[in-house]
C-alpha positions as CSV (number, residue, x, y, z in Angstrom):
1,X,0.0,0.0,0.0
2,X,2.4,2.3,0.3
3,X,3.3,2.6,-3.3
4,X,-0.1,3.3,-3.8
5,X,0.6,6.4,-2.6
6,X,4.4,6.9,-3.9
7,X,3.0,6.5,-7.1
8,X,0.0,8.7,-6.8
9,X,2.1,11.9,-5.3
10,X,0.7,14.2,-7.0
11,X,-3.0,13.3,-5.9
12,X,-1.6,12.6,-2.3
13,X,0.6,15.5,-1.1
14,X,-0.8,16.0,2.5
15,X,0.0,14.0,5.1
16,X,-3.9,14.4,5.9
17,X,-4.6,13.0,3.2
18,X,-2.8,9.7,2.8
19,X,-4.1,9.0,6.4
20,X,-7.6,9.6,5.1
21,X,-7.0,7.6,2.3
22,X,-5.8,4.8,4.1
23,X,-8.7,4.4,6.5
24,X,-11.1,4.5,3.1
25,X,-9.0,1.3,2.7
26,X,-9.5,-0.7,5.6
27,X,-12.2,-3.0,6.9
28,X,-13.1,-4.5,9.8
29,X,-10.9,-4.7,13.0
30,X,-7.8,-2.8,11.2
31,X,-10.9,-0.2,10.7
32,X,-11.8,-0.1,14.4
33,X,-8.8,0.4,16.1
34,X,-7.9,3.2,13.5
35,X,-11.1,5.0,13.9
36,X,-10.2,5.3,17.6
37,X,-7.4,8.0,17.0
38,X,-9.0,9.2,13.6
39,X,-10.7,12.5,15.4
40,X,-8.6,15.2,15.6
41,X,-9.7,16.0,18.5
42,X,-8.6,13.0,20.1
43,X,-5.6,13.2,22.6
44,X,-3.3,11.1,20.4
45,X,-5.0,11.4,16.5
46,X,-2.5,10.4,13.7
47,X,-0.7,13.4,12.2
48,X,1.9,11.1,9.6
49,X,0.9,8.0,7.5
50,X,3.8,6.0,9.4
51,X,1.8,7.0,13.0
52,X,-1.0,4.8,11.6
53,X,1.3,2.4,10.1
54,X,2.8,1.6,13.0
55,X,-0.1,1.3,14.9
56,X,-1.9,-1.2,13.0
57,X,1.9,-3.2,12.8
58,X,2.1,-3.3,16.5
59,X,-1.6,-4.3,16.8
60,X,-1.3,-7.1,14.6
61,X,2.8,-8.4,15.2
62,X,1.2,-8.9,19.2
63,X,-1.8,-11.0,17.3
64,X,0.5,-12.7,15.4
65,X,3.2,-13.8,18.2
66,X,0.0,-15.6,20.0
């Protein structure tokens, strides 16, 4: 996914933008926890596409290792 949106700079340029983008993209349980810190009025919202990245890695590598 993330050449999606090296190859699509010039649609993409915002930082807001590839994070909104990237929540269009997910379903389910990847959705939920995203959603959670979407608001930017949230104490801890994402601000750079890695933020969410990382996020959903750290959700998912904990899954994984069980």
């Amino acid at each position: 996914m993330n050449d999606k949106l090296i190859v699509n700079v010039n649609q993409f340029n915002d930082e807001i933008i590839y994070i909104v983008y990237m929540m269009s993209r997910l379903e389910d349980d990847a959705a939920k926890h995203i959603f959670a810190r979407h608001y930017f009025d949230s104490l801890n919202s994402f601000t750079l596409i890695y933020e969410l990245f990382n996020h959903l890695k750290e959700i998912y590598d904990k899954l994984n290792k069980n």
